[in-house]
Backbone as XML, in Angstrom:
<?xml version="1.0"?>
<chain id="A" units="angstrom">
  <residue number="1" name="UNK">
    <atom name="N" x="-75.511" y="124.042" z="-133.166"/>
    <atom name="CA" x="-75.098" y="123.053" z="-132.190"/>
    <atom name="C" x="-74.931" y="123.732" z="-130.827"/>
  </residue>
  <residue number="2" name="UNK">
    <atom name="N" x="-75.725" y="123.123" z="-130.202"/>
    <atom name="CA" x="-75.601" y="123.399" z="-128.623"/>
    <atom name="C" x="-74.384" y="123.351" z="-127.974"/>
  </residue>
  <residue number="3" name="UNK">
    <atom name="N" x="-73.228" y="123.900" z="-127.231"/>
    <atom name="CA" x="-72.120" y="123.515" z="-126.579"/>
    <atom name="C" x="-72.640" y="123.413" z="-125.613"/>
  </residue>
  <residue number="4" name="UNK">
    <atom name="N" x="-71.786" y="122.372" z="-124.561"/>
    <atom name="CA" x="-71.407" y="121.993" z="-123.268"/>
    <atom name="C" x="-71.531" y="123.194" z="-122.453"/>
  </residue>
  <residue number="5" name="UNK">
    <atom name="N" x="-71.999" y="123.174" z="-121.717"/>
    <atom name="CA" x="-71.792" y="124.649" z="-119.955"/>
    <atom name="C" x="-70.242" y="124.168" z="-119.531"/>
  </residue>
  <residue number="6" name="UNK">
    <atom name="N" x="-69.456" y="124.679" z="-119.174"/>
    <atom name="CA" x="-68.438" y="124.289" z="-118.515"/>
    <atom name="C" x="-68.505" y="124.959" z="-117.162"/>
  </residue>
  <residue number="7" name="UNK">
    <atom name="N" x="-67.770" y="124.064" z="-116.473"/>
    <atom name="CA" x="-67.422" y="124.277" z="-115.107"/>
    <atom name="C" x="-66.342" y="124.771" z="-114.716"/>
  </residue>
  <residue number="8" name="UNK">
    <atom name="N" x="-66.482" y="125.802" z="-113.366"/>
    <atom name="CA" x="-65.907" y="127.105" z="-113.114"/>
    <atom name="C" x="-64.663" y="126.340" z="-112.381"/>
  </residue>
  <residue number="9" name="UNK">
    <atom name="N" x="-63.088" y="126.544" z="-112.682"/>
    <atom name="CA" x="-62.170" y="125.665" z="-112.069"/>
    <atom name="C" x="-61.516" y="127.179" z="-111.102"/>
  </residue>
  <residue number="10" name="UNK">
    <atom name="N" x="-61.735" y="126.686" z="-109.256"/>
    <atom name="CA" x="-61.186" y="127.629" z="-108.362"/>
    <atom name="C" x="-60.266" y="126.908" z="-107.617"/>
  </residue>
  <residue number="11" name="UNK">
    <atom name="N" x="-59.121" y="127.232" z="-107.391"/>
    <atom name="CA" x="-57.750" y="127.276" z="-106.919"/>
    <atom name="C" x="-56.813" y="126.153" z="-107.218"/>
  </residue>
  <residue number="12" name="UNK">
    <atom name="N" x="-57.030" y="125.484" z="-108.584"/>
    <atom name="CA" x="-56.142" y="124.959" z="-109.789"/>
    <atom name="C" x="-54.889" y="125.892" z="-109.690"/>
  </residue>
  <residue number="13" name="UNK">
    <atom name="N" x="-55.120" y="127.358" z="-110.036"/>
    <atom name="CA" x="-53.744" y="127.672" z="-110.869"/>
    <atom name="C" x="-52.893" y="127.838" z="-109.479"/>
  </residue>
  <residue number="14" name="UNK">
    <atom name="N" x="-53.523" y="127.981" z="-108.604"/>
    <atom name="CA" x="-52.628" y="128.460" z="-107.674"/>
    <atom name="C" x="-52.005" y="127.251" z="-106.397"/>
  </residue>
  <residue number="15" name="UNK">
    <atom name="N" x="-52.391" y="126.357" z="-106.614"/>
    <atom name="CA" x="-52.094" y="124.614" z="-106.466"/>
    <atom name="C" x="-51.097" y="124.348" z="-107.490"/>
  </residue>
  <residue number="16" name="UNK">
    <atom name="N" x="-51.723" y="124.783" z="-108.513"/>
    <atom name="CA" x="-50.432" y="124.435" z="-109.285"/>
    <atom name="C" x="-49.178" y="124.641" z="-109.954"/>
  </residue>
  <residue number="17" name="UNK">
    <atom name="N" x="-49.330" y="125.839" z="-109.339"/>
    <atom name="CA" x="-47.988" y="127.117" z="-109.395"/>
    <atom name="C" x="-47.055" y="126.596" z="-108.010"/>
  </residue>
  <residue number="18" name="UNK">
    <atom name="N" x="-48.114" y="125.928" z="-106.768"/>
    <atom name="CA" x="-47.092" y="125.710" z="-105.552"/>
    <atom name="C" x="-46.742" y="124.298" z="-105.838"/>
  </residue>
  <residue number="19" name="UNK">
    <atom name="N" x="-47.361" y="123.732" z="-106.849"/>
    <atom name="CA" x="-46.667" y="121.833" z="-106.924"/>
    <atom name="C" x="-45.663" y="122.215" z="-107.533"/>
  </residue>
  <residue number="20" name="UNK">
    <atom name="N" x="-45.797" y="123.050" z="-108.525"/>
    <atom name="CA" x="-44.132" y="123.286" z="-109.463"/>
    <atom name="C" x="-43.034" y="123.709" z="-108.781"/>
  </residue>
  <residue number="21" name="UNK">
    <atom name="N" x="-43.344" y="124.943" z="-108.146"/>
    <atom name="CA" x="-42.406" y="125.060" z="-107.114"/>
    <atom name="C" x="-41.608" y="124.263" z="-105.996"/>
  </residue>
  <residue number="22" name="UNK">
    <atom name="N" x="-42.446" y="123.964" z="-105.538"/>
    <atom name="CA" x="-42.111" y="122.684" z="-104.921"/>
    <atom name="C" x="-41.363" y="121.605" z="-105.328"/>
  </residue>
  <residue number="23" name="UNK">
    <atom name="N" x="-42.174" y="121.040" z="-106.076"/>
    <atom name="CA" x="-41.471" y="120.065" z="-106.896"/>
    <atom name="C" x="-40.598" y="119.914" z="-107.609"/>
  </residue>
  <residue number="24" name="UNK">
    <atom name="N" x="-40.380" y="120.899" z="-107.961"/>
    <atom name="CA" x="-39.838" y="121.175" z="-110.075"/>
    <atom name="C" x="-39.698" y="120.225" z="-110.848"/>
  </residue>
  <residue number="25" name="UNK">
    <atom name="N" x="-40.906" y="119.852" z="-111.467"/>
    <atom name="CA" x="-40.881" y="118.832" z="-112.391"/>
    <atom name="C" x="-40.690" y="119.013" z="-113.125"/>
  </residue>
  <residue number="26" name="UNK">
    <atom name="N" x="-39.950" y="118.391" z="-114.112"/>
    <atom name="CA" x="-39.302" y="118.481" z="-115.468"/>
    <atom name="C" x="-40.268" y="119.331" z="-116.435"/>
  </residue>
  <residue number="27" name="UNK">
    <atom name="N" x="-40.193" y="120.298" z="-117.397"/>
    <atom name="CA" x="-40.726" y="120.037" z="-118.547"/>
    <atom name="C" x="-42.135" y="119.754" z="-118.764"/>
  </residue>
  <residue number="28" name="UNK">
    <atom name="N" x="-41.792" y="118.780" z="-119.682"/>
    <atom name="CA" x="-42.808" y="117.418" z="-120.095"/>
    <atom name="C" x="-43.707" y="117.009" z="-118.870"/>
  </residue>
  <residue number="29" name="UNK">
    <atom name="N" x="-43.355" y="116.754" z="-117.768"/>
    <atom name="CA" x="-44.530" y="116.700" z="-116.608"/>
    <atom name="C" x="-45.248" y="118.065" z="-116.626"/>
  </residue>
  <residue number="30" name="UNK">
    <atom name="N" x="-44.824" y="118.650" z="-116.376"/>
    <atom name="CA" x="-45.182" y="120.253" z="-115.880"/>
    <atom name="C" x="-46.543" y="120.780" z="-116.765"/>
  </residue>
  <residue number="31" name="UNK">
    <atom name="N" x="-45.888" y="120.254" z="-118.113"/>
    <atom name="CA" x="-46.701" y="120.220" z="-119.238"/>
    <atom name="C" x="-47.873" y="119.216" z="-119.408"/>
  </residue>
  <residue number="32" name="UNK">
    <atom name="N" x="-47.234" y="118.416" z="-118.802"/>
    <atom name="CA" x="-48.784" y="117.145" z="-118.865"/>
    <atom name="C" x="-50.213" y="117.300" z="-117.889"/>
  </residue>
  <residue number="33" name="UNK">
    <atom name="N" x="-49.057" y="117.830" z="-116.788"/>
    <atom name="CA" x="-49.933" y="117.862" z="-115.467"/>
    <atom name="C" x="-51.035" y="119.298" z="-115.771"/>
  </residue>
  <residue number="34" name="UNK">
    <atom name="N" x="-50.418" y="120.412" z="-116.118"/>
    <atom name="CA" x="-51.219" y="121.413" z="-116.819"/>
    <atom name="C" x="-52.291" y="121.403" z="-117.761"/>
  </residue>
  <residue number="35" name="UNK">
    <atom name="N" x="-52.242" y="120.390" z="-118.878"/>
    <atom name="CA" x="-53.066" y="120.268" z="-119.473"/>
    <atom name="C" x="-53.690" y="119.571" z="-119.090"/>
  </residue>
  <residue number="36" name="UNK">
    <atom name="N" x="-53.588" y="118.726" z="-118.016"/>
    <atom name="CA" x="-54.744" y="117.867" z="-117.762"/>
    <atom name="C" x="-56.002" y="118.851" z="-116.882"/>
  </residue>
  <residue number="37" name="UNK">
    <atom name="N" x="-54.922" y="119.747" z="-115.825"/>
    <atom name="CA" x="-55.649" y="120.594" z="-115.328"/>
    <atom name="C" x="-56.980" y="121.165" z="-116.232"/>
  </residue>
  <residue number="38" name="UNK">
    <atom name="N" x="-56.608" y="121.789" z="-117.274"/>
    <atom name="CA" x="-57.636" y="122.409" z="-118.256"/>
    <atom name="C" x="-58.787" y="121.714" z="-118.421"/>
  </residue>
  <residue number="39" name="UNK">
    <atom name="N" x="-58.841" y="120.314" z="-118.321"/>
    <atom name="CA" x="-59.853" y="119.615" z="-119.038"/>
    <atom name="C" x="-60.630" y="119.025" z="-117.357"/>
  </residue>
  <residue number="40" name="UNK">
    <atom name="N" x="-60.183" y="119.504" z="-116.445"/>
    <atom name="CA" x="-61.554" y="119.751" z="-115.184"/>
    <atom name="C" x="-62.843" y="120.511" z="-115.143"/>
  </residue>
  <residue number="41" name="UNK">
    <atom name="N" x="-62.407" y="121.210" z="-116.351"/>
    <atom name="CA" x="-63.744" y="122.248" z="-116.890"/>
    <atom name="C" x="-64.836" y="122.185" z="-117.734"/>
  </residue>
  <residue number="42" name="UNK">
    <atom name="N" x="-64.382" y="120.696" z="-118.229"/>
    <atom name="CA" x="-65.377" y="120.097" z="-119.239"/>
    <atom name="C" x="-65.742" y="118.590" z="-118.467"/>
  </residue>
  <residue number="43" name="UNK">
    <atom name="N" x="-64.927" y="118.404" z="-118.018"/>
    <atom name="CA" x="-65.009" y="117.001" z="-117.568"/>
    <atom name="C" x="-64.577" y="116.560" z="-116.274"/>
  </residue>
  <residue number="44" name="UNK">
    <atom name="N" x="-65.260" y="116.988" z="-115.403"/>
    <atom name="CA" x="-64.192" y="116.773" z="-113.760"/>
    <atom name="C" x="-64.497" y="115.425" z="-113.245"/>
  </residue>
  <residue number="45" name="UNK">
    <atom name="N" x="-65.817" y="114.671" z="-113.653"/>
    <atom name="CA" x="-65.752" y="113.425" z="-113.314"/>
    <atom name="C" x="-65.104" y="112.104" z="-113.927"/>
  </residue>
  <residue number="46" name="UNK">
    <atom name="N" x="-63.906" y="112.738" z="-115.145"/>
    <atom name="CA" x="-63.456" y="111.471" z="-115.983"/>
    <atom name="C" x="-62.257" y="110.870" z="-115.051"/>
  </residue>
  <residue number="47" name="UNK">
    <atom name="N" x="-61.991" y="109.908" z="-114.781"/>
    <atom name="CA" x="-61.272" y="109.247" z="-114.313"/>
    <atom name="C" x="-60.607" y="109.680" z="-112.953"/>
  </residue>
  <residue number="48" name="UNK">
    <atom name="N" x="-61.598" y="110.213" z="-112.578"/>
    <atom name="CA" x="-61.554" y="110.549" z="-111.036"/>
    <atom name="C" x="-62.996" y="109.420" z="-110.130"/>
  </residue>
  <residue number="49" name="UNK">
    <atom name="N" x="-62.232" y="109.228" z="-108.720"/>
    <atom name="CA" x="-63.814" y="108.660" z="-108.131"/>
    <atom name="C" x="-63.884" y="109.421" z="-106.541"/>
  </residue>
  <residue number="50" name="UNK">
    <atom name="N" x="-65.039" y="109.045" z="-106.615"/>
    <atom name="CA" x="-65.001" y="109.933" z="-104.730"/>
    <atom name="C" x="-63.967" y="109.217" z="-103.609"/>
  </residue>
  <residue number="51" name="UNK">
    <atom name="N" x="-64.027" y="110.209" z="-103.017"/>
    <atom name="CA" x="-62.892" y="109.627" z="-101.621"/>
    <atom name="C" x="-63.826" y="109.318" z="-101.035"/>
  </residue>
  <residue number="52" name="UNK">
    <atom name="N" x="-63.469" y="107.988" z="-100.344"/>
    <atom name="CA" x="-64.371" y="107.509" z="-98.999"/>
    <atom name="C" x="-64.702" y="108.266" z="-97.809"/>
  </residue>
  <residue number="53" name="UNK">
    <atom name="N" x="-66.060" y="108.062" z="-97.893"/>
    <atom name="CA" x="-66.558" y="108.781" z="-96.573"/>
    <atom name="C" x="-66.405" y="110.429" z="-96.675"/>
  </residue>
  <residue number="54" name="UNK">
    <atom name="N" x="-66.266" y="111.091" z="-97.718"/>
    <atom name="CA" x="-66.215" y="112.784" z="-97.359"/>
    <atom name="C" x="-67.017" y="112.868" z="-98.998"/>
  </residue>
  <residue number="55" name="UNK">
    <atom name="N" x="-68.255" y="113.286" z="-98.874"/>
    <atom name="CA" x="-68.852" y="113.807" z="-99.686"/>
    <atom name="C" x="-68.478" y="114.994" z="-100.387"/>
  </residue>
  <residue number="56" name="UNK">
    <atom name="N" x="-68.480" y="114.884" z="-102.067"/>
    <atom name="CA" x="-68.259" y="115.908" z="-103.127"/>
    <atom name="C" x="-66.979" y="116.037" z="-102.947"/>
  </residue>
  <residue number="57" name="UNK">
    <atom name="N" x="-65.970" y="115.240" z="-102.397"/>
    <atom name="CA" x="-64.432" y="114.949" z="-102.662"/>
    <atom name="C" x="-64.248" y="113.839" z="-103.356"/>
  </residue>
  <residue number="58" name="UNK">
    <atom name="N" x="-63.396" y="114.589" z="-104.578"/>
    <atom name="CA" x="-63.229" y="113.196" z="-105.486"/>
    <atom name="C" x="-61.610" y="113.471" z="-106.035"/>
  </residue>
  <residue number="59" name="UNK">
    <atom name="N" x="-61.155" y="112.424" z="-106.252"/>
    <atom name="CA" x="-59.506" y="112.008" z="-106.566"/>
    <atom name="C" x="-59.442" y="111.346" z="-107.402"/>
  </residue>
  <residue number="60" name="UNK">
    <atom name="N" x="-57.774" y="111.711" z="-107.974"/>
    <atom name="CA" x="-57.458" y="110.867" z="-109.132"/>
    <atom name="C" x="-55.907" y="110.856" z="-109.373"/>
  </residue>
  <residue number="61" name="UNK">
    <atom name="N" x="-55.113" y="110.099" z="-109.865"/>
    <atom name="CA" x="-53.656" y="110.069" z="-109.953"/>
    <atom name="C" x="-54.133" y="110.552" z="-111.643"/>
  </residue>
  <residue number="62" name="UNK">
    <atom name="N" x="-53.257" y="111.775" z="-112.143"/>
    <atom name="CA" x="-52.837" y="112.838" z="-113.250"/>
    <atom name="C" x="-52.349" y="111.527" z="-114.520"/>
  </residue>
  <residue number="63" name="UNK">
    <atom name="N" x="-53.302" y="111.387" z="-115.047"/>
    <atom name="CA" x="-52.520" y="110.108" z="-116.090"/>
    <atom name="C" x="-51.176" y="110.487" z="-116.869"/>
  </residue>
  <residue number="64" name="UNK">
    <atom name="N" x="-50.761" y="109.667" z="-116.998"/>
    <atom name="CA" x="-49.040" y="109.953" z="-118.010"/>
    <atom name="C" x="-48.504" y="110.725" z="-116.455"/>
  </residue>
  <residue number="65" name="UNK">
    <atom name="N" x="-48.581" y="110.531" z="-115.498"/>
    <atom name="CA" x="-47.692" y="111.491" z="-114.848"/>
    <atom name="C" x="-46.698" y="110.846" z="-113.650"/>
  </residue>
  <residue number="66" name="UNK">
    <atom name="N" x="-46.350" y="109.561" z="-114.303"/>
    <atom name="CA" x="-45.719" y="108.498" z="-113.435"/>
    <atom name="C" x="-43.874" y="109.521" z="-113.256"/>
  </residue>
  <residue number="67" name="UNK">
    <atom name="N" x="-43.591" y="109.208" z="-112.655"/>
    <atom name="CA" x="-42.120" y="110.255" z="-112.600"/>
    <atom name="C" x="-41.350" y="109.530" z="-111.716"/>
  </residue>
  <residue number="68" name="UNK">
    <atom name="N" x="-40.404" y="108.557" z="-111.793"/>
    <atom name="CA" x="-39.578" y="108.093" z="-110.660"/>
    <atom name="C" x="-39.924" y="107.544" z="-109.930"/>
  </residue>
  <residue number="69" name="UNK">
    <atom name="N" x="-40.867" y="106.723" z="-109.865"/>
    <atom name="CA" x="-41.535" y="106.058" z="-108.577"/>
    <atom name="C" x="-42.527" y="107.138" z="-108.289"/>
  </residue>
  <residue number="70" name="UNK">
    <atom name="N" x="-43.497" y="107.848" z="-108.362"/>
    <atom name="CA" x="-43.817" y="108.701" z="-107.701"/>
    <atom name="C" x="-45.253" y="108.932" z="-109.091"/>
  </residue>
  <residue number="71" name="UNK">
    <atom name="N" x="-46.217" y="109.368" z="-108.626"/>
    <atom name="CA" x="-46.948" y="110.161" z="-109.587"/>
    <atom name="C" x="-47.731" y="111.360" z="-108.780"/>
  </residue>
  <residue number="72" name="UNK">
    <atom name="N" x="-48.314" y="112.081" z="-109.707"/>
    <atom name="CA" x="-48.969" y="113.613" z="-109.653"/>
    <atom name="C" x="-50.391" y="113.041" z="-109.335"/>
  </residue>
  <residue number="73" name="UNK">
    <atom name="N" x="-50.712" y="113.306" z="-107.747"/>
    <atom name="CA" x="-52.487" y="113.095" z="-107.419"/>
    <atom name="C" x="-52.964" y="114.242" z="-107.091"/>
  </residue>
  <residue number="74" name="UNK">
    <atom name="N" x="-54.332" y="114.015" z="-107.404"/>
    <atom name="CA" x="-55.262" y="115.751" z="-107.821"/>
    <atom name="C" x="-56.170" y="115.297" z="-106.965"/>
  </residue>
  <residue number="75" name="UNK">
    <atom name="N" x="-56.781" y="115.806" z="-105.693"/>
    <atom name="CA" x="-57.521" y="115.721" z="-105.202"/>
    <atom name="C" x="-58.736" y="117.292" z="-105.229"/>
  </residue>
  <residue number="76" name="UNK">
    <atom name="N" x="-60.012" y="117.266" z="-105.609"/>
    <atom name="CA" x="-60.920" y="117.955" z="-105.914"/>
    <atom name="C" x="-62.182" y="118.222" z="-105.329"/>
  </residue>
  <residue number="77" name="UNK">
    <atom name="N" x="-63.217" y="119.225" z="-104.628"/>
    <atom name="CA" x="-64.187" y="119.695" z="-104.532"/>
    <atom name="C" x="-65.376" y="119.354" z="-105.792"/>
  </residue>
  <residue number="78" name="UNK">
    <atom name="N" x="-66.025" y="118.989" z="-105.964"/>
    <atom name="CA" x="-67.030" y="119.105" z="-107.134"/>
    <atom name="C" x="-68.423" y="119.555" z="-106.736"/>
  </residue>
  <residue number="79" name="UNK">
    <atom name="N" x="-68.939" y="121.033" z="-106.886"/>
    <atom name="CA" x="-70.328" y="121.140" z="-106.521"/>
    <atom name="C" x="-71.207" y="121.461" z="-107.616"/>
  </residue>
  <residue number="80" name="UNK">
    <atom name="N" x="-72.308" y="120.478" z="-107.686"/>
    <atom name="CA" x="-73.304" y="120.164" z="-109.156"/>
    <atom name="C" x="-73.609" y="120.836" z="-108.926"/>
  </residue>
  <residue number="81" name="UNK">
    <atom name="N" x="-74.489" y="121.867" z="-108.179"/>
    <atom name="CA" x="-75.244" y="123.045" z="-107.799"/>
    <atom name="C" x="-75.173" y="124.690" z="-108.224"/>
  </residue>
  <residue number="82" name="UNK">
    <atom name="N" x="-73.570" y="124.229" z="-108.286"/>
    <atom name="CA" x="-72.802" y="125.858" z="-108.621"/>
    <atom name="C" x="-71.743" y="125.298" z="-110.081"/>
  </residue>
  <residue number="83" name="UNK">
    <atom name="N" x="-72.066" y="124.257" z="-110.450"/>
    <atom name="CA" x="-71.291" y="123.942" z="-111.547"/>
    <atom name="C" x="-69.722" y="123.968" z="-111.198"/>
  </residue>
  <residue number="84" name="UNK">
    <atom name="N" x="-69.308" y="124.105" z="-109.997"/>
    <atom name="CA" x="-67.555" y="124.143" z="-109.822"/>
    <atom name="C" x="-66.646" y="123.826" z="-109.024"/>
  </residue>
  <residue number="85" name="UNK">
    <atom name="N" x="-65.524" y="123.769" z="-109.516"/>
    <atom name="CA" x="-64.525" y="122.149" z="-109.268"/>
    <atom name="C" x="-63.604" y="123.147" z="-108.414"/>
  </residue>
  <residue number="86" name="UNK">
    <atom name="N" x="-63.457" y="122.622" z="-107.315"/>
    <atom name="CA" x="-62.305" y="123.255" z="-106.383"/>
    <atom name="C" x="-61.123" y="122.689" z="-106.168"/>
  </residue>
  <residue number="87" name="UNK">
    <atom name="N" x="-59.652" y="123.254" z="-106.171"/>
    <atom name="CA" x="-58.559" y="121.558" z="-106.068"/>
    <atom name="C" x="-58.658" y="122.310" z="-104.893"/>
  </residue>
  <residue number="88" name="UNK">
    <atom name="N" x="-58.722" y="121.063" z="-103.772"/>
    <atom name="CA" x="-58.332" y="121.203" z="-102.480"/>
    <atom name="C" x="-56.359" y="120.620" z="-102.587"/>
  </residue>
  <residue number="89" name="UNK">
    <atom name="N" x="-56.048" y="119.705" z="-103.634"/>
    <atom name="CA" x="-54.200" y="119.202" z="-103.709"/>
    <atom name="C" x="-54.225" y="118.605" z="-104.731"/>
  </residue>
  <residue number="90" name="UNK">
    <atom name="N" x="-52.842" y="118.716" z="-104.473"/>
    <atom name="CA" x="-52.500" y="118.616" z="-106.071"/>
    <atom name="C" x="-50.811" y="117.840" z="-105.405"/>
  </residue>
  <residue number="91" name="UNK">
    <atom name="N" x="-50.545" y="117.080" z="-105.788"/>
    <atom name="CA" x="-49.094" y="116.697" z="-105.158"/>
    <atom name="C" x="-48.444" y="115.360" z="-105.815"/>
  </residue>
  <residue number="92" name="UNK">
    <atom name="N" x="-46.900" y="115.476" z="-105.475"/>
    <atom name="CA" x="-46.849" y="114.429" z="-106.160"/>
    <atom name="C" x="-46.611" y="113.300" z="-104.987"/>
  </residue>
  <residue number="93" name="UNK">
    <atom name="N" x="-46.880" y="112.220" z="-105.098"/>
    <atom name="CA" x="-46.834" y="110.789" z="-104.160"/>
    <atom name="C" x="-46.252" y="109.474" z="-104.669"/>
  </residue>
  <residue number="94" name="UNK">
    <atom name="N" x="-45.886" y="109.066" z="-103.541"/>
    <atom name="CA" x="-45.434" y="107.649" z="-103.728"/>
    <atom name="C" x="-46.224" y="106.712" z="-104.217"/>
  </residue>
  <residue number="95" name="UNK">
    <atom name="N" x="-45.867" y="105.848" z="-105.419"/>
    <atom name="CA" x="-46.436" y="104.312" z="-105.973"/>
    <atom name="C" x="-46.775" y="103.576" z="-105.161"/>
  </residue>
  <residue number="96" name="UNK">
    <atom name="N" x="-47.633" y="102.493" z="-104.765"/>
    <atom name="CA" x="-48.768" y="102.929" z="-105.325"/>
    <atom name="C" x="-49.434" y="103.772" z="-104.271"/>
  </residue>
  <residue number="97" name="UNK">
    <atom name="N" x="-50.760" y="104.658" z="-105.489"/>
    <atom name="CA" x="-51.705" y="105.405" z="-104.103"/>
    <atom name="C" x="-52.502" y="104.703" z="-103.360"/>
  </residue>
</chain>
């Protein structure tokens, strides 16, 4: 069986070492928002769509990551060419986006 190529994820960990900080989200977020991170490497176009008007920028609110009024949005680089996903942010925001 053939596997999937995955895609190269650049400046995730370090976006997301400064949202925690920042933020300090509980736990269970911290944990959700992380693993979702992981799965940009197999799948960066699932439930993300492009931002208007700026090409190969695409966004998405972090599912399960509703927190107080507020949820975790991931905004991303995607280049088909080089196979890899850049987070340009990662933050948490006010309902709705």
């Amino acid at each position: 069986m053939i596997e999937p190529e995955h895609w190269k994820l650049e400046r995730f960990g370090e976006r997301l070492a400064a949202w925690i900080e920042q933020e300090e989200p509980n736990a269970d977020l911290s944990y959700r928002v992380t693993e979702w991170v992981m799965t940009r490497d197999e799948t960066p176009y699932q439930g993300a769509h492009r931002a208007t008007g700026i090409p190969n920028l695409w966004e998405t609110v972090v599912p399960q990551s509703a927190d107080g009024g507020r949820v975790v949005h991931c905004s991303y680089w995607i280049y088909e060419t080089h196979r890899t996903v850049v987070c340009n942010s990662l933050a948490s925001l006010s309902w709705p986006v």
